[in-house]
N, C-alpha and C positions, 0 to 999 in steps of 0.2 A: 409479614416478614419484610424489613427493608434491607435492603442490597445497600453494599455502600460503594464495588464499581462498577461504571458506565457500561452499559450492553450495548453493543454495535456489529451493525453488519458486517464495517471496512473488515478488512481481512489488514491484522498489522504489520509493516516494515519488519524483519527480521531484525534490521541494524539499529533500528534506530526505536521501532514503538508505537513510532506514528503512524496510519491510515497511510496503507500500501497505496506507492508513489504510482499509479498507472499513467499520469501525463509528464508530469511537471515534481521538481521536488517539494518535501513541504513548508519548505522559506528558505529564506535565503542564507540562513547557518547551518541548512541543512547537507550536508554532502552527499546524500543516500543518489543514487542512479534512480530513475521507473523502471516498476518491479516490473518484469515480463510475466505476465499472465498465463494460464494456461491454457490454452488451443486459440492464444495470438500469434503462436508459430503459422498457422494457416492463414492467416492473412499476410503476414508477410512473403510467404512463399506463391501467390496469388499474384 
């Protein structure tokens, strides 16, 4: 059976598609924010 789309881990942008933004966006026509994570709320409040 071939698949014709890409299997990937990333977990994708809502906004945009692309491999959720966790640092940095994904270039620079990108406008998307990094996605907040979830249970990175506990590091911040750390």
């Amino acid at each position: 059976m071939d698949r014709i789309e890409h299997l990937s881990h990333d977990l994708p942008c809502l906004a945009c598609g692309h491999a959720a933004h966790t640092y940095l966006a994904c270039s620079d026509t990108c406008d998307c924010a990094p996605t907040v994570m979830p249970g990175s709320g506990a590091f911040a409040a750390a």
